[in-house]
C-alpha positions as CSV (number, residue, x, y, z in Angstrom):
1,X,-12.6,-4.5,-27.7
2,X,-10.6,-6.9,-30.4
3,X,-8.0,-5.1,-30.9
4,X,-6.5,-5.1,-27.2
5,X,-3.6,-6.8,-26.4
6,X,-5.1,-9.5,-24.0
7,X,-2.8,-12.1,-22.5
8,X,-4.4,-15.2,-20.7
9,X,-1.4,-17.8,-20.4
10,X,1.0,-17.5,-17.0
11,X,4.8,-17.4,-17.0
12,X,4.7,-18.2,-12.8
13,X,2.6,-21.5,-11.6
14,X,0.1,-20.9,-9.0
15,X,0.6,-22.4,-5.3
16,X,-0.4,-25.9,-5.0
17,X,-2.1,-24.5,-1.6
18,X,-3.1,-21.2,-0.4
19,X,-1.1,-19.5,2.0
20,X,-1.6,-19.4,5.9
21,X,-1.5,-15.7,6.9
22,X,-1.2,-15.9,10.7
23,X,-1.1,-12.9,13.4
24,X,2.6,-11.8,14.8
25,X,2.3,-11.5,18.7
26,X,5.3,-10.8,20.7
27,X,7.6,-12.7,18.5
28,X,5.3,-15.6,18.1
29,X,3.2,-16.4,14.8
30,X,-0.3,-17.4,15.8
31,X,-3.9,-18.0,14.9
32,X,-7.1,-15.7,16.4
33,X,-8.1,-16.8,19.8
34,X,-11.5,-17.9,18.5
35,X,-10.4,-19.3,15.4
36,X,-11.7,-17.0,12.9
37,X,-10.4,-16.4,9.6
38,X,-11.0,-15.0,6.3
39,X,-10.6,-16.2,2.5
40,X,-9.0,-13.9,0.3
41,X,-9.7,-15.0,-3.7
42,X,-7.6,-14.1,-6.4
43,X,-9.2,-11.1,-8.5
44,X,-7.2,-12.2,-11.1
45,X,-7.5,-15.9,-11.1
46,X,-10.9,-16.6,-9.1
47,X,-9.3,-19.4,-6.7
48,X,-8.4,-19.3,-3.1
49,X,-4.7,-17.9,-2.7
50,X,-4.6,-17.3,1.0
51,X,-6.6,-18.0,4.2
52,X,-5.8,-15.6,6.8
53,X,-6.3,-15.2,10.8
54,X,-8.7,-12.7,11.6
55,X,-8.9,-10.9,14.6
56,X,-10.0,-9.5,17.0
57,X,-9.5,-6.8,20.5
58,X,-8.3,-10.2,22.1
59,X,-5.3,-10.4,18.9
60,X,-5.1,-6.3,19.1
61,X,-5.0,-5.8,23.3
62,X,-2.4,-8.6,22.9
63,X,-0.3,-7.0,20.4
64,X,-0.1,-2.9,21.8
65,X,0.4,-4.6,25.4
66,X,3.6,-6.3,23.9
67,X,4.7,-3.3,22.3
68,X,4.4,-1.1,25.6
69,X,5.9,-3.8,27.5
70,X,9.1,-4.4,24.9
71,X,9.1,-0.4,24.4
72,X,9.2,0.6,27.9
73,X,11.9,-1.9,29.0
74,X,14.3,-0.7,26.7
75,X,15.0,-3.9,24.9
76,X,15.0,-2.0,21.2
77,X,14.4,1.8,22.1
78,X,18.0,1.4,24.6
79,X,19.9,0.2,21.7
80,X,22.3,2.3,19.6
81,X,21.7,3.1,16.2
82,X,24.4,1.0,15.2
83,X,22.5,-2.0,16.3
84,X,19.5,-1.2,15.6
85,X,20.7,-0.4,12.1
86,X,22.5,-3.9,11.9
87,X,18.8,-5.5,12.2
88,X,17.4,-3.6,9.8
89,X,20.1,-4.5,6.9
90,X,19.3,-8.3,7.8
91,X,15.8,-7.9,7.1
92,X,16.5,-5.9,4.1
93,X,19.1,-8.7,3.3
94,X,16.2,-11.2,3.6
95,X,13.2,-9.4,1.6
96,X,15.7,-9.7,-1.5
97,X,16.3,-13.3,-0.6
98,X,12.5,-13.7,-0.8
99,X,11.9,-11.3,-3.3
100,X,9.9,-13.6,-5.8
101,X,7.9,-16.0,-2.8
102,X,6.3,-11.8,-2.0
103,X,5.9,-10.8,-5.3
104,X,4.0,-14.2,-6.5
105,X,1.3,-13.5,-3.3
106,X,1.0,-9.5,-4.2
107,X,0.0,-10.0,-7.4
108,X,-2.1,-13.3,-6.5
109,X,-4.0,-11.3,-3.8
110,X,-3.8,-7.8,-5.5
111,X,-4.2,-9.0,-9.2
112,X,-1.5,-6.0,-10.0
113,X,1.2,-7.5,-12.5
114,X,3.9,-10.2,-10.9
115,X,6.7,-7.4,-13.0
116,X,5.3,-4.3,-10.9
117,X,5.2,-6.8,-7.4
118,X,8.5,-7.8,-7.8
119,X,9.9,-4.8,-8.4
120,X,8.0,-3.0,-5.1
121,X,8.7,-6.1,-3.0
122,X,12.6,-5.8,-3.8
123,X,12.7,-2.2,-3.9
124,X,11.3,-2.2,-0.4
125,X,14.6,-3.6,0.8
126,X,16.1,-0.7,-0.5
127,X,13.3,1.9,2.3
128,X,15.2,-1.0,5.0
129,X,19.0,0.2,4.2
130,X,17.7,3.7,4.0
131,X,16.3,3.7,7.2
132,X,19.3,1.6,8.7
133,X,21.6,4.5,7.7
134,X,19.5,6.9,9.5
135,X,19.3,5.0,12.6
136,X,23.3,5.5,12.7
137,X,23.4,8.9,11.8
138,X,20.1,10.4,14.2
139,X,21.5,13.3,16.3
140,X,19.9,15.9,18.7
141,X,21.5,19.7,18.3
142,X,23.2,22.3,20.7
143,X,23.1,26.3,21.0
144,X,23.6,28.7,22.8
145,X,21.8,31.2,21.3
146,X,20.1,31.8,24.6
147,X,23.3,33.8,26.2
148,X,26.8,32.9,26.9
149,X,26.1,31.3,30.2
150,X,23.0,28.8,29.0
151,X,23.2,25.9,26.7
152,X,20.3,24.5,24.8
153,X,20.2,21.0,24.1
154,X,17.7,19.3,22.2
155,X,17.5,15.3,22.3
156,X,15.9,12.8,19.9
157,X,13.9,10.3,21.6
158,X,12.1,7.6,20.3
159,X,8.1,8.5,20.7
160,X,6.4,5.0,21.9
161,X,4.2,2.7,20.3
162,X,3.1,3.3,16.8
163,X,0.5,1.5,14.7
164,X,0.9,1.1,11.5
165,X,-2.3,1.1,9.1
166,X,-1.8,0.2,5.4
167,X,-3.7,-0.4,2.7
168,X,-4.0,-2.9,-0.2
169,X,-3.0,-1.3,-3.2
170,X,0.7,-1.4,-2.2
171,X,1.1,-3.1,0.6
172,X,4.3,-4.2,1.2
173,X,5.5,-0.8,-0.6
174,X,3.9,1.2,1.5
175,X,4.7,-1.1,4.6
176,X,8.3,-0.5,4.1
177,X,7.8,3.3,4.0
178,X,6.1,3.4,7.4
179,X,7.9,0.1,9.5
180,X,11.6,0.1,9.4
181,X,11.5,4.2,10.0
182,X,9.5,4.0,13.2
183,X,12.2,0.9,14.0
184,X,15.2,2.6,13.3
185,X,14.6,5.5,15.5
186,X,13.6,3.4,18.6
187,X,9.7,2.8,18.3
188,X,7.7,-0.3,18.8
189,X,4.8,-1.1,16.6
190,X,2.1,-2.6,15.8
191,X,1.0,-3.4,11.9
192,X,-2.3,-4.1,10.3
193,X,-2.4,-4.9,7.0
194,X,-5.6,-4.7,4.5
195,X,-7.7,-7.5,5.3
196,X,-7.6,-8.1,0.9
197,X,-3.7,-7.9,0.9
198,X,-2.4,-9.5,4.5
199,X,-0.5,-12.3,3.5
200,X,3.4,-10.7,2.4
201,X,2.9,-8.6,5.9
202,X,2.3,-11.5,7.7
203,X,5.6,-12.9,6.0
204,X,7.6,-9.9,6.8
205,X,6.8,-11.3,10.5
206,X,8.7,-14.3,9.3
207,X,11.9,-12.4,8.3
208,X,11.9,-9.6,11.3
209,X,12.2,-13.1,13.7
210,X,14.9,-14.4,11.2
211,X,16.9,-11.1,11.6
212,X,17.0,-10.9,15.4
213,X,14.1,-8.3,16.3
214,X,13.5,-8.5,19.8
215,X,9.8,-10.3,20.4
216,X,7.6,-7.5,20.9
217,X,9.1,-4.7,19.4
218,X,6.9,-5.1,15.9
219,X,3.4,-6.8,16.2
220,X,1.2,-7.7,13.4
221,X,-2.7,-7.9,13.7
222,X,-4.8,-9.3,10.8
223,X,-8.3,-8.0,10.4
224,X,-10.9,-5.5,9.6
225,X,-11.0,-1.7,10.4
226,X,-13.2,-2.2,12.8
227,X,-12.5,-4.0,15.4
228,X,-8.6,-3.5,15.1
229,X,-7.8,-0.7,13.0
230,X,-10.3,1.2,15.4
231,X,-8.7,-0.5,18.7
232,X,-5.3,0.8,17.2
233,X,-5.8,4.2,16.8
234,X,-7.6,4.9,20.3
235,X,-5.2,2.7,23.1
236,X,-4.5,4.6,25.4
237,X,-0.8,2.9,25.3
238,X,-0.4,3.8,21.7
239,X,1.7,7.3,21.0
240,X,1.2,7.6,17.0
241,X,-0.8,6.9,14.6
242,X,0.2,6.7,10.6
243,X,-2.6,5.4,8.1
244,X,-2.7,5.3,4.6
245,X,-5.8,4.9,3.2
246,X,-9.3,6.9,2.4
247,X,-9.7,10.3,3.4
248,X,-13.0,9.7,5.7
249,X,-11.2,6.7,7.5
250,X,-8.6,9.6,8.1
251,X,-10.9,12.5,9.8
252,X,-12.0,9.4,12.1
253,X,-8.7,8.7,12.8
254,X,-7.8,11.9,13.5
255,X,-10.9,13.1,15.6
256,X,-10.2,9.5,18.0
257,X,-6.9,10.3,17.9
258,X,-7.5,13.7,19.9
259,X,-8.6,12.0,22.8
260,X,-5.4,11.1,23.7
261,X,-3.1,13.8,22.0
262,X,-1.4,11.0,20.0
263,X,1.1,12.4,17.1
264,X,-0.8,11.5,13.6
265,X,0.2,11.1,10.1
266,X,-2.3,10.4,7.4
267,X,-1.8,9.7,3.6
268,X,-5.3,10.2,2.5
269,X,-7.3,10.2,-1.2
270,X,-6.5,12.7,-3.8
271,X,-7.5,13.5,-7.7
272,X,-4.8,14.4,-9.2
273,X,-4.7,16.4,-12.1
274,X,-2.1,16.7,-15.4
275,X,-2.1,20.1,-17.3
276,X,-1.0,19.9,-20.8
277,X,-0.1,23.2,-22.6
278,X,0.4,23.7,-26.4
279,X,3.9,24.3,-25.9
280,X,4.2,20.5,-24.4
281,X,6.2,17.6,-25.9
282,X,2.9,15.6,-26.9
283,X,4.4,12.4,-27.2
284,X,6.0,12.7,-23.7
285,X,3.5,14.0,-22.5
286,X,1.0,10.9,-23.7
287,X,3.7,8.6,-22.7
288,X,3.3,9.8,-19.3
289,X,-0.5,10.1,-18.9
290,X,-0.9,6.5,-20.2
291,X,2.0,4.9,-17.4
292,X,0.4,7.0,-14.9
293,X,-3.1,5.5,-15.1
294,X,-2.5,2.4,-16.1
295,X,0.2,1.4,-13.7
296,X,-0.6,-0.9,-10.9
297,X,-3.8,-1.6,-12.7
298,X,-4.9,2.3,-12.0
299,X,-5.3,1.7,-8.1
300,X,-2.7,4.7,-7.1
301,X,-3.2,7.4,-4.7
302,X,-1.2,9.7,-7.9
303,X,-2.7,8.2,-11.0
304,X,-2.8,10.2,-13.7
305,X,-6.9,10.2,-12.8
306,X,-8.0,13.8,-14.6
307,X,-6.4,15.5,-17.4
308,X,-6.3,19.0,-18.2
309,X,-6.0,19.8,-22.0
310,X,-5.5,23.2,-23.7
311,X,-8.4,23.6,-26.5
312,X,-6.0,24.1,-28.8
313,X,-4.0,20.3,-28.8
314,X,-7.1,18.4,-27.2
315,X,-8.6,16.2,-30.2
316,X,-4.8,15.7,-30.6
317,X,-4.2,14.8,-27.6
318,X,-7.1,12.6,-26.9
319,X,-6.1,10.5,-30.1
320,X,-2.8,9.6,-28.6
321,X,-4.0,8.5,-25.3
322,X,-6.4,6.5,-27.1
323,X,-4.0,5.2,-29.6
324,X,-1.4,4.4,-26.4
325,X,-4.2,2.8,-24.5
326,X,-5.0,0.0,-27.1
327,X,-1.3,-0.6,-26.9
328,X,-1.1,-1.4,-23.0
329,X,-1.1,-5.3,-22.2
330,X,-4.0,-6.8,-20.3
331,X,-4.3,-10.0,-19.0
332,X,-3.0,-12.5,-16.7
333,X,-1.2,-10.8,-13.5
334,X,1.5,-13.8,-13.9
335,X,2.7,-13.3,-17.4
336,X,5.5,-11.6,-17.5
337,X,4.2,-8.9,-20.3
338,X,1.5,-8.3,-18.3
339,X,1.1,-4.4,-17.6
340,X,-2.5,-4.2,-16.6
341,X,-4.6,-7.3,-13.9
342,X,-7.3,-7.5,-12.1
343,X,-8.9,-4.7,-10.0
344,X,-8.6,-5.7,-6.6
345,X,-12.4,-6.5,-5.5
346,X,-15.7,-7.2,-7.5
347,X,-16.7,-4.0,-5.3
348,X,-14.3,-1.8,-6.6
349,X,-14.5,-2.9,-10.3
350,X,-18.5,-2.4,-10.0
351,X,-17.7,1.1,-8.3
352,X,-15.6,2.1,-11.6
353,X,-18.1,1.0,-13.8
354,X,-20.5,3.4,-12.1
355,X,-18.5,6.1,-12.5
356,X,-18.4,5.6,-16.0
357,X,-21.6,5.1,-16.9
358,X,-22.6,7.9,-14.9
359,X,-20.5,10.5,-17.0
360,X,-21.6,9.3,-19.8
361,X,-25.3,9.9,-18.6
362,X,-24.0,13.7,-17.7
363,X,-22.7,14.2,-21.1
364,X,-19.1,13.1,-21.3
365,X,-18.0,11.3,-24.4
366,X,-16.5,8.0,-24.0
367,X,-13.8,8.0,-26.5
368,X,-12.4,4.6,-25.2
369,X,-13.4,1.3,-23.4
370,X,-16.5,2.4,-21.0
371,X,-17.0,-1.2,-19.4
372,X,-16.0,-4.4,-18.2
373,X,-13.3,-6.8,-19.6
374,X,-13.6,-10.7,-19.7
375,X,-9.8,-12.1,-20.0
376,X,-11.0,-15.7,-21.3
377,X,-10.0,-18.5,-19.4
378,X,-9.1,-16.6,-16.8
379,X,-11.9,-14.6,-15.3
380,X,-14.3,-11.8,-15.1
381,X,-12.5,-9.4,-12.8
382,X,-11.1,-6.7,-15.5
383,X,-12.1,-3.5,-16.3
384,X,-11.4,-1.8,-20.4
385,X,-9.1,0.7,-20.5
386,X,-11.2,3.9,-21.0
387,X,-10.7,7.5,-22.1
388,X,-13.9,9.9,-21.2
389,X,-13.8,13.7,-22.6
390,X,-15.7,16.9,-22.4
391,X,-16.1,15.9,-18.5
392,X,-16.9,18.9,-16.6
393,X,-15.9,19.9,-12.9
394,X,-18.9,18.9,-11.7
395,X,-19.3,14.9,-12.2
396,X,-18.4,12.5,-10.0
397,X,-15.8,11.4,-12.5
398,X,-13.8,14.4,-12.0
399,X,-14.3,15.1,-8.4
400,X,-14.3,11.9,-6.2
C-alpha cells in the first residue's frame, strides 16, 4: 500500500504524564474505595495516556444514593429554568475554554484525529447552550377540551435520577447529547463513561464543580459494564435509563429495566446502507461514501458501512471510491492533516480484519486495502482502507 498518504510526524506533543481519571461523587473527585484502577494505552501511539479509577458497587451505591438524596431535596430539580439555564451556559463557557486540553486526551485515548476531537469537544458546548435555552422556555399546556366547566392541566416534571451510559467512540459528543438535557429539565444523574475513553468525562466533573452544580446532582462512575453499568440500570432509586452502545447490551438493558418500570432510551447498532441510482451525481455521491466511512477512523453508529450500487454505474462507481480512498490521510492522530488513526482497541482492529478476510473467503472481491496498516515509527494499530464488492446479503460483512 505505497501509494497511501501516511503521516507519522505530530503537530501536538504528547503529555509528559498520563492523566489521572478519578470518580465524581457528590461533588467530590475521588479514587475507588479499594484502590483499583485501569491503564488505558494509546491505540495510536502505544504509551500510557491515562490511568483511571475503576470501580466498583461501593463507587456506584455511592453515586445513585447522592443523586436520590440531591434530587429529592430539591436542591437542582426546585430551581427555575432560569437558573438552571445560567449553570449550564458556564459549563458550556468552560468546555470552549478547555477545548484543546479534551480534544488532545480524545484522540490520545480514542486514536480518532486531534481535527475531528476538537471539533466534537467544542461543538459539545454548543448541545450545553441548546439545552440552557430549553430549560428557560419548558412549559406544561392547558385545555379545556373536556367541557366548559373542567380544565385540563398538564405539568412538566422533572423524572428522577438518570444514568447516563456512553460509549467510546464519541464520548464527550455523545455525553453532551444525553447530560446537560436530563440537567436542564431538573434530573440528577449519574455518568459512566467507556472504560477505553473515561478520561475528558472525568474532566467534565472538573468544570460542572467550576460552574456551580450543586454536589450530587451529576455523579460520574468509572468502570466496566459489569459491575456498574449493570448496577445503573437496575437501582431501584434510578428512574431512567439512556445507553448508547451495542444492540445486545441494549435488550439487557431493557429486559432489567422492566423490573422496575424505569423510562428507557437506547441508541443501539445499525448497518446502514447508501443507494446510488444511475441518475446520481457520481462524484457527490463518492465524495460522500468516502467522508462517511472514513470519518472518525470508521467507528460510527451511521458510517457509510454497505453500499448499494445500480449495475449499470457500479465498476464506475467502485473506481471512484477506490480512487478517493488512496487519497484519504492516515497516520498520526496528532498531525493536523490527519483524517484517518488508530482503531480504538487491538480487539476491534482484529475483529475488522476478520470480517474481511472472511468475505473474501465467501467470494467478495477485495478491490482495495483488505488488511492491517503499520504507520512506521508510530505503531501497529491501523487498519488499510478497504473497498470489498460483489458482497452478497448474506455475509457477515453486510449484515453485522
Amino acid at each position: 500500500m505505497t501509494d497511501l498518504h501516511i503521516l507519522t510526524e505530530h503537530t501536538e506533543a504528547l503529555p509528559a504524564a498520563p492523566y489521572h481519571a478519578r470518580h465524581f461523587i457528590n461533588g467530590v473527585a475521588c479514587d475507588s474505595a479499594d484502590g483499583r484502577t485501569s491503564d488505558r494505552l494509546s491505540p495510536s501511539h502505544g504509551v500510557l495516556v491515562s490511568r483511571a479509577a475503576l470501580g466498583s458497587d461501593v463507587e456506584t451505591n455511592a453515586a445513585i444514593n447522592a443523586a436520590r438524596t440531591a434530587f429529592d431535596d430539591g436542591r437542582w430539580s426546585l430551581l427555575s429554568g432560569k437558573d438552571r439555564a445560567a449553570v449550564l451556559c458556564k459549563v458550556a463557557d468552560l468546555i470552549e475554554e478547555n477545548t484543546d486540553r479534551l480534544a488532545l486526551m480524545e484522540s490520545l485515548e480514542s486514536g480518532k484525529p486531534i481535527t475531528q476531537s476538537r471539533g466534537e469537544c467544542g461543538g459539545a458546548a454548543d448541545l450545553w447552550r441548546y439545552a440552557a435555552a430549553l430549560a428557560r422556555t419548558s412549559h406544561g399546556d392547558s385545555h379545556n377540551a373536556l367541557g366548559n366547566d373542567m380544565l385540563a392541566v398538564v405539568l412538566k416534571e422533572p423524572i428522577g435520577v438518570v444514568s447516563i451510559i456512553t460509549p467510546w467512540n464519541f464520548p464527550f459528543w455523545i455525553l453532551g447529547q444525553k447530560l446537560p438535557f436530563a440537567l436542564a429539565a431538573g434530573c440528577t444523574c449519574v455518568v459512566k463513561p467507556s472504560e477505553m475513553t473515561p478520561s475528558t468525562t472525568a474532566m467534565l466533573g472538573d468544570l460542572l464543580a467550576q460552574a456551580g452544580l450543586p454536589a450530587g446532582v451529576c455523579n460520574i462512575v468509572l468502570g466496566h459494564g459489569t459491575p456498574v453499568g449493570s448496577l445503573m440500570t437496575t437501582h431501584a432509586d434510578v428512574d431512567m435509563v439512556t445507553f448508547t452502545g451495542s444492540t445486545a447490551v441494549g435488550k439487557q438493558i431493557t429486559k432489567s429495566a422492566a423490573d422496575t418500570l424505569k423510562k428507557v432510551a437506547l441508541e443501539l447498532g445499525g448497518k446502514n446502507p447508501q443507494v446510488i441510482f444511475p441518475d446520481a451525481d457520481l462524484e457527490n455521491a463518492a465524495d460522500a461514501v468516502a467522508f462517511g466511512v472514513y470519518f472518525n477512523v470508521g467507528q460510527c453508529c451511521n458510517s457509510s458501512s454497505r453500499i448499494l450500487v445500480h449495475e449499470d454505474i457500479a465498476d464506475a462507481f467502485v473506481a471512484r471510491v477506490v480512487a478517493l480512498s488512496r487519497q484519504v490521510r492516515f497516520g498520526n492522530p496528532l498531525h493536523a492533516d490527519t483524517q484517518v488513526g488508530a482503531i480504538v482497541t487491538p480487539d476491534h482492529a482484529a475483529k475488522i480484519d476478520a470480517y474481511v478476510r472472511v468475505a473474501v473467503a465467501e467470494g467478495a472481491e477485495l478491490c482495495l486495502g483488505g488488511g492491517p496498516l503499520t504507520v512506521p515509527g508510530i505503531g501497529v494499530q491501523f487498519y488499510q482502507p478497504t473497498v470489498l464488492r460483489n458482497v452478497t446479503p448474506d455475509m457477515a460483512i453486510a449484515r453485522e
